[in-house]
C-alpha positions as CSV (number, residue, x, y, z in Angstrom):
1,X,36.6,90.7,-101.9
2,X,34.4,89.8,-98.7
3,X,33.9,86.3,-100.5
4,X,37.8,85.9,-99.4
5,X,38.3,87.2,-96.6
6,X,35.3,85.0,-95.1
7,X,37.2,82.2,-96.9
8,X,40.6,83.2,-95.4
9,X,39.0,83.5,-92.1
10,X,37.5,79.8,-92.1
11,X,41.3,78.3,-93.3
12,X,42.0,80.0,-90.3
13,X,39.9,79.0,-87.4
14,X,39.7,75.0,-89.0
15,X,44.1,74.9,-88.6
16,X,43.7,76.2,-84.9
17,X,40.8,73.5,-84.5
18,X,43.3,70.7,-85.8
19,X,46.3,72.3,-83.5
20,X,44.0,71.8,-80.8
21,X,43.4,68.4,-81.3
22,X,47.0,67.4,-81.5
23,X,47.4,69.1,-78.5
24,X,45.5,67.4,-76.0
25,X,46.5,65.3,-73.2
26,X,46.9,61.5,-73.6
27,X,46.1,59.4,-70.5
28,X,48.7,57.8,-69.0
29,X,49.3,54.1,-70.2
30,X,48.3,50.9,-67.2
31,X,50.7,50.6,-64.1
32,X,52.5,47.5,-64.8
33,X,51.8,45.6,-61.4
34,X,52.5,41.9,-59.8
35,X,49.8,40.9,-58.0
36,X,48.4,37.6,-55.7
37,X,45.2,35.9,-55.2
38,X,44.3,35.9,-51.3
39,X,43.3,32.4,-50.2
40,X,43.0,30.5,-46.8
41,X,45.9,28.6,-45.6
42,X,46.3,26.4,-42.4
43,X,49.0,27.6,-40.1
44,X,50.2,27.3,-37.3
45,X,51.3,30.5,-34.6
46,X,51.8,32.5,-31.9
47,X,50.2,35.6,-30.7
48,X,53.6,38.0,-28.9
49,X,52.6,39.9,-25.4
50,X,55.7,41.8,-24.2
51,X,57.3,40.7,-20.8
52,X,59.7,41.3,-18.4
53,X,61.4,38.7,-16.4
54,X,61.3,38.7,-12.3
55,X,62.9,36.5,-10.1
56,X,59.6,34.8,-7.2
57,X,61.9,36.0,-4.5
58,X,64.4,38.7,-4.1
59,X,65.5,39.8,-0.7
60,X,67.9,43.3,-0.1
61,X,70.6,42.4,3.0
62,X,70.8,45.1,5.0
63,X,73.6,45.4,8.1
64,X,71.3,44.8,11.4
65,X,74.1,45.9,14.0
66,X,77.0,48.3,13.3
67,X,80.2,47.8,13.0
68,X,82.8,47.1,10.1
69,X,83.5,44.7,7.9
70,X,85.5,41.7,8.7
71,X,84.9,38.8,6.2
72,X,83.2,38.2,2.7
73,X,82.6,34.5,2.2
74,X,81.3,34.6,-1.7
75,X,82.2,36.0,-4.9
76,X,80.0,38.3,-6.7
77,X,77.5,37.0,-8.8
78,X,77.9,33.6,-6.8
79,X,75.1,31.3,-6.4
80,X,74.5,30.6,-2.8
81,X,73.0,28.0,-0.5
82,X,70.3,29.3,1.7
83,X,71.8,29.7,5.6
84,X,75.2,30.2,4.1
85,X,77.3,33.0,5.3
86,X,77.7,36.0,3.4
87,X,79.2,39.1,5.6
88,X,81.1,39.1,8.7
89,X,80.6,42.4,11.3
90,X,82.8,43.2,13.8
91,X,81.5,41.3,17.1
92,X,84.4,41.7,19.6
93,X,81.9,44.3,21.5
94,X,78.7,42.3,21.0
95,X,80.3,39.8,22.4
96,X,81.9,41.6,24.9
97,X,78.2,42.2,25.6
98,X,77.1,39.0,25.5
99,X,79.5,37.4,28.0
100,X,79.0,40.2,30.5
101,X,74.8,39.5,29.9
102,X,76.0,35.4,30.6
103,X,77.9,36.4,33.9
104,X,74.8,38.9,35.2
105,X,72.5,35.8,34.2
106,X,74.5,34.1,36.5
107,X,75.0,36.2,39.7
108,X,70.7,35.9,39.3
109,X,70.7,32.4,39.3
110,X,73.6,32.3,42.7
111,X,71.1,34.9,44.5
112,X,67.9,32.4,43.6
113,X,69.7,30.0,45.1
114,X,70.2,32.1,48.3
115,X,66.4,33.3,48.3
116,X,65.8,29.7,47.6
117,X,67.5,28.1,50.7
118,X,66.4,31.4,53.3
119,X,63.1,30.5,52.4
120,X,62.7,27.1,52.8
121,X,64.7,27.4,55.8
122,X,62.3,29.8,57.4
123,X,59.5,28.1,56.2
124,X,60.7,25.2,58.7
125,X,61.3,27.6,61.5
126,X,57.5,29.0,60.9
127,X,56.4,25.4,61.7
128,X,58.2,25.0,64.6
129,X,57.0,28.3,65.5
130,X,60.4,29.7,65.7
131,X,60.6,32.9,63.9
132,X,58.5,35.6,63.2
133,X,55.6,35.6,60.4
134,X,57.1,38.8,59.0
135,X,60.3,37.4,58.7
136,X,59.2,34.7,56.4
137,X,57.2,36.9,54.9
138,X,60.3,39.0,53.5
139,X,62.4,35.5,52.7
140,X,59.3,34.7,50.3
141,X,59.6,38.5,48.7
142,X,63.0,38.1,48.7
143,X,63.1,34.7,46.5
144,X,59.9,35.8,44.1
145,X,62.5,39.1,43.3
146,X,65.7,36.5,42.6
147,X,63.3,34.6,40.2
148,X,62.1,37.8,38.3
149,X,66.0,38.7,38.1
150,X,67.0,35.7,36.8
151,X,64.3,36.1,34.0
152,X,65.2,39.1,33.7
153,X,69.0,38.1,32.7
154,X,67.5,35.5,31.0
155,X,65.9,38.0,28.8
156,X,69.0,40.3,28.2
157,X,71.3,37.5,27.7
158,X,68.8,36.5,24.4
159,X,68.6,40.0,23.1
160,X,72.9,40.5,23.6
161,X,73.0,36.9,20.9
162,X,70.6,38.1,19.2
163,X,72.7,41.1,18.5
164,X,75.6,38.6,18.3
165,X,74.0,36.6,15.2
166,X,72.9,39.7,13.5
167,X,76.8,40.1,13.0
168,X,76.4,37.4,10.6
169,X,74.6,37.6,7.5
170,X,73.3,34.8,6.1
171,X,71.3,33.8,2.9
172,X,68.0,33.8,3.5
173,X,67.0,31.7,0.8
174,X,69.3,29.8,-2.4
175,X,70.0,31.9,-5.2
176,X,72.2,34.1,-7.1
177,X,74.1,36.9,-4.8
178,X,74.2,40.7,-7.0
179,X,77.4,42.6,-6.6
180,X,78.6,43.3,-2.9
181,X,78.0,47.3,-2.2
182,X,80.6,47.0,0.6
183,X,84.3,46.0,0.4
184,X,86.1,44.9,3.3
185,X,86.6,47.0,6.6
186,X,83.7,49.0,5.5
187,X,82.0,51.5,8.0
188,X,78.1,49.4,7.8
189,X,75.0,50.9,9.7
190,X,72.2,49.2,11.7
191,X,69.3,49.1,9.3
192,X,70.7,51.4,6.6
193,X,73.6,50.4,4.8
194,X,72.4,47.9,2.4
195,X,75.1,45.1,1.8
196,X,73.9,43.3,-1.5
197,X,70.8,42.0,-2.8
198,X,70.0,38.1,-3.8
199,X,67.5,36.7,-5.9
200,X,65.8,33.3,-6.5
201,X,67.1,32.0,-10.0
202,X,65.5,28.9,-10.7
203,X,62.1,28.8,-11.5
204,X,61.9,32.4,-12.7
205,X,58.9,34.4,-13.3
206,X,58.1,36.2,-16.5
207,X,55.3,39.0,-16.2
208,X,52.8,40.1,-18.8
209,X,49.9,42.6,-19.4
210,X,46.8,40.7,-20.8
211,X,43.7,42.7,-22.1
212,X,40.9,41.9,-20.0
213,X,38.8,40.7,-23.1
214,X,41.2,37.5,-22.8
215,X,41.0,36.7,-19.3
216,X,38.4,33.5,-20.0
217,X,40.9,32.7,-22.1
218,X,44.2,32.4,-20.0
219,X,42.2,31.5,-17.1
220,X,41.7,27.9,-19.3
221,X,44.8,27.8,-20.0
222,X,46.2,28.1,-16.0
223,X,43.9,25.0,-15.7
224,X,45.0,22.7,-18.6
225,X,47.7,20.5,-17.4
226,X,49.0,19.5,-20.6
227,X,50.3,23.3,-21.1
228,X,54.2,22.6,-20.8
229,X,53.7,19.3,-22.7
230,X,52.1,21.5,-25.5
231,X,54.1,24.1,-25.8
232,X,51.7,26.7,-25.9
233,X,53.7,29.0,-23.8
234,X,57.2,29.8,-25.4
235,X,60.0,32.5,-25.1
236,X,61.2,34.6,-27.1
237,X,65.3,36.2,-26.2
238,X,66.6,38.9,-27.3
239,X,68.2,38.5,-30.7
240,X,65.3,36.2,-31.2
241,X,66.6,33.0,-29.6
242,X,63.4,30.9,-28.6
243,X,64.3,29.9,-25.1
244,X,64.5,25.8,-25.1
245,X,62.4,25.8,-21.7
246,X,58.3,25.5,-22.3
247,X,56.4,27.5,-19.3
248,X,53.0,27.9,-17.5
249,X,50.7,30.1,-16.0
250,X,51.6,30.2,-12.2
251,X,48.3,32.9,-11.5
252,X,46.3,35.5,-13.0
253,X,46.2,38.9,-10.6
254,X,43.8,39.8,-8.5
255,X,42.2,42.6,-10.4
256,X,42.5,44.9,-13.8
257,X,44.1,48.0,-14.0
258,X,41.3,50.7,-14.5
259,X,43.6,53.0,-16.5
260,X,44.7,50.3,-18.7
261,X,42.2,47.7,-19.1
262,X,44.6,44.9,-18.6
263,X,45.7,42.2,-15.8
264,X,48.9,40.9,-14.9
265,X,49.6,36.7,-16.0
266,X,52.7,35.5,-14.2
267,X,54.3,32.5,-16.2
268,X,57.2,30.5,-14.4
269,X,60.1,28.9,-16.9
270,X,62.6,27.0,-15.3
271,X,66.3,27.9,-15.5
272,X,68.5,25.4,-14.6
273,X,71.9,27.5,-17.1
274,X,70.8,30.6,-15.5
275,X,70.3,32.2,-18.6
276,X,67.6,34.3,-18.0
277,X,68.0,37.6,-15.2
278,X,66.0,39.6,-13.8
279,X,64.2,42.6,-16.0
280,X,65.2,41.0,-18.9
281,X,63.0,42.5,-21.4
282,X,61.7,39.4,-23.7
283,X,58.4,37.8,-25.6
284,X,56.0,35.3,-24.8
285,X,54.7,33.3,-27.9
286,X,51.6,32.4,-26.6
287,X,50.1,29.3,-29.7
288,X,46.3,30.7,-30.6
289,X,43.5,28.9,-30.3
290,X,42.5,28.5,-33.8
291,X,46.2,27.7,-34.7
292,X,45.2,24.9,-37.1
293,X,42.1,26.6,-38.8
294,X,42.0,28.4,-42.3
295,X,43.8,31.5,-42.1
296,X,43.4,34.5,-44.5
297,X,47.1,35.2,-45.0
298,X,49.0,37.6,-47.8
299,X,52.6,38.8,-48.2
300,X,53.7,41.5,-45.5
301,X,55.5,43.5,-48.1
302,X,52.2,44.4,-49.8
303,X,51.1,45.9,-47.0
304,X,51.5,49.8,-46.1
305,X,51.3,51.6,-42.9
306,X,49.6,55.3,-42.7
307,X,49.0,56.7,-39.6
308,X,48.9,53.7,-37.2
309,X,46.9,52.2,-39.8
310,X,47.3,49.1,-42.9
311,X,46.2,49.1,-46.3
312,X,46.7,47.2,-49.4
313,X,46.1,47.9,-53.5
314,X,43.3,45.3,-54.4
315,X,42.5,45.4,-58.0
316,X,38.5,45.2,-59.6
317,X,37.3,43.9,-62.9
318,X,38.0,47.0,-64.4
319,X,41.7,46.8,-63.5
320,X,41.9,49.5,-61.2
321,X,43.8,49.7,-57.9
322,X,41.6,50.6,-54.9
323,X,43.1,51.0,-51.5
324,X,41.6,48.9,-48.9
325,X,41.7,49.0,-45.1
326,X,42.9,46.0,-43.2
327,X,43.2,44.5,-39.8
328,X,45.7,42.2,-38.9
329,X,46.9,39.9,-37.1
330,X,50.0,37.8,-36.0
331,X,52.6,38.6,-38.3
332,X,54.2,34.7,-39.5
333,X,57.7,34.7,-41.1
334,X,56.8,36.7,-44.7
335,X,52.8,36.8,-44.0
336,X,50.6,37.9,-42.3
337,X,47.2,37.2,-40.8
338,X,44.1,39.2,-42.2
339,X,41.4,39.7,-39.8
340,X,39.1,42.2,-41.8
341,X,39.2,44.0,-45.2
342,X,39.7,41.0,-47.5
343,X,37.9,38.0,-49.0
344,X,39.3,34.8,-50.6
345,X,39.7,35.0,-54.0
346,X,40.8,38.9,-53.7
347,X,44.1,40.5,-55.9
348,X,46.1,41.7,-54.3
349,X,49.1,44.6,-55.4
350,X,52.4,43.0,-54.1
351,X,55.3,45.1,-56.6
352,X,54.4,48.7,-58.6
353,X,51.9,49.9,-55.5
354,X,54.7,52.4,-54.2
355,X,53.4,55.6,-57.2
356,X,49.9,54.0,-57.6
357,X,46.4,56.3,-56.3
358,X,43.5,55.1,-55.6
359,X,41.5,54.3,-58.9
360,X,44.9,54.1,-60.8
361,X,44.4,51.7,-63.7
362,X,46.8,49.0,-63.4
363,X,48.0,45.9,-65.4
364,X,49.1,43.1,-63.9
365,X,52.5,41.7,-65.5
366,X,53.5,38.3,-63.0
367,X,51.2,36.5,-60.3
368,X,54.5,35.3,-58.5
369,X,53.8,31.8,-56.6
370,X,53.1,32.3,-52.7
């Protein structure tokens, strides 16, 4: 009787041990995968610096008299001449002003003419002995006051036209006049209504923020003159039009921004359709140094981005994915530049990476051509 239930309990305890077996996990099959081989190309391309466009001289008119006004000679927008006229201020009173300043000027010169003859009349009498010293005396104080008078006039009568050309503005340099903040038989105020605003149009400037680690380097390039005729400086539009017009460094600022670590460069494109304007917001394709060396370049689509940071799925002998850490460089059409994290000869995860862990085994289905 104990002989079978021993044997009973052993039937037992071996079918659990078989159920257990069946039961156990089965690792998940390979990650099917499409991967590249990371080699060295030659290349050509451009490192990007964001930049705003500036015009090299922009002026605001402001009204120097008051008065209201009369005449607007341009059209907005309008590129102007320098000296041409732009606003006309009510001058009837300045002028007014003026010719009353003309006829003071010259009741002074009559009066010098007066002293003039008294004097030189007495100083014949004085000769002769026929008239008192103290009566010359006053003839000669008499003509030095009608000189400082007519300067005098002479003075007033340049600050009343001065006043009187103030009632004309006038470009102070060619380029494009902005929209006119005034209409006609506006109220304008000496030195506070401002009447429009012109800027230079052609050459333009176009302003970037360079790190100071590259200041050697754009400091050669300001002194090679065969920068236009290389292209090395290009510009890239909004929408991505590449501006036709090659530039050049016109100067490097005179110090680096503590807070930032970076210095202003000023390039200068010309601009002869007036297509670009003032704060545009643009590009500047700047061609590297090493443009025509071996580049380590892979597909940008195998890369991911985690926190500001890039990684790929390389795969080992043992066909497993391990993430590795890059840095990167100019991003060129579909590609992109490796600077650190990969070696020649590398594979690379390119299609399957999206579920994959680090360690995941992988198998790699299609090397696709690059």
């Amino acid at each position: 009787m104990k002989l079978f239930f021993y044997f009973s309990i052993a039937i037992i305890l071996a079918s659990c041990g078989a159920g257990n077996k069946s039961e156990q996990p089965k690792a998940p099959p390979p990650t099917a995968v499409s991967a590249v081989i990371v080699k060295k190309e030659k290349t050509t391309y451009y490192d990007e610096y964001p930049a705003t466009v500036a015009a090299l001289s922009q002026d605001e008119l402001r009204a120097q008299v008051t008065g209201y006004i009369t005449e607007i000679f341009f059209k907005d927008g309008q590129h102007v001449q320098k000296g041409q006229k732009l606003y006309n201020i009510d001058r009837q009173q300045y002028q007014a002003n003026l010719d009353q300043a003309i006829a003071n000027l010259n009741v002074s010169k009559a009066n010098l003419a007066r002293a003039q003859q008294d004097a030189d009349r007495y100083a014949d009498l004085l000769k002769q002995d026929a008239v008192a010293r103290q009566v010359y005396d006053h003839a000669m104080s008499d003509l030095e006051t009608a000189k400082m008078q007519v300067e005098a006039a002479k003075s007033n009568v340049r600050n009343v036209q001065t006043t009187v050309n103030y009632s004309y503005i006038n470009a102070p340099f060619s380029g494009t006049i902005g929209i006119s903040q005034v209409k006609m038989g506006a109220l304008v105020t000496a030195n506070q209504t401002l009447l429009n605003t012109i800027s230079s149009d052609d050459p333009m400037a176009v302003d970037i923020q360079v790190d100071q680690k590259e200041i050697p380097r754009f400091a050669q390039l300001r002194q090679n003159p065969f920068v236009t005729k290389d292209s090395i400086f290009t510009l890239e539009l909004p929408g991505d039009f590449i501006y036709r017009q090659t530039g050049k460094i016109s100067l490097i600022d005179r110090a680096v921004d503590p807070q930032t670590g970076t210095i202003k460069a000023r390039l200068i494109f010309l601009n002869s359709q007036n297509i670009l304007k003032a704060g545009m917001n643009v590009n500047i394709r700047v061609k590297n140094n090493a443009a025509d060396s071996s580049l380590l370049l892979i597909p940008y689509k195998a890369v991911t981005e985690q926190m500001g940071e890039f990684f790929v799925f390389t795969v080992n002998d043992s066909s497993q994915a391990i993430q590795q850490k890059l840095i990167l460089g100019a991003r060129i059409n579909d590609k992109v530049i490796v600077k650190q994290g990969l070696n020649e000869g590398d594979k690379i995860i390119t299609e399957g990476f999206q579920k994959l862990k680090d360690s995941s085994k992988v198998q790699i289905t299609s090397t696709p051509n690059r």
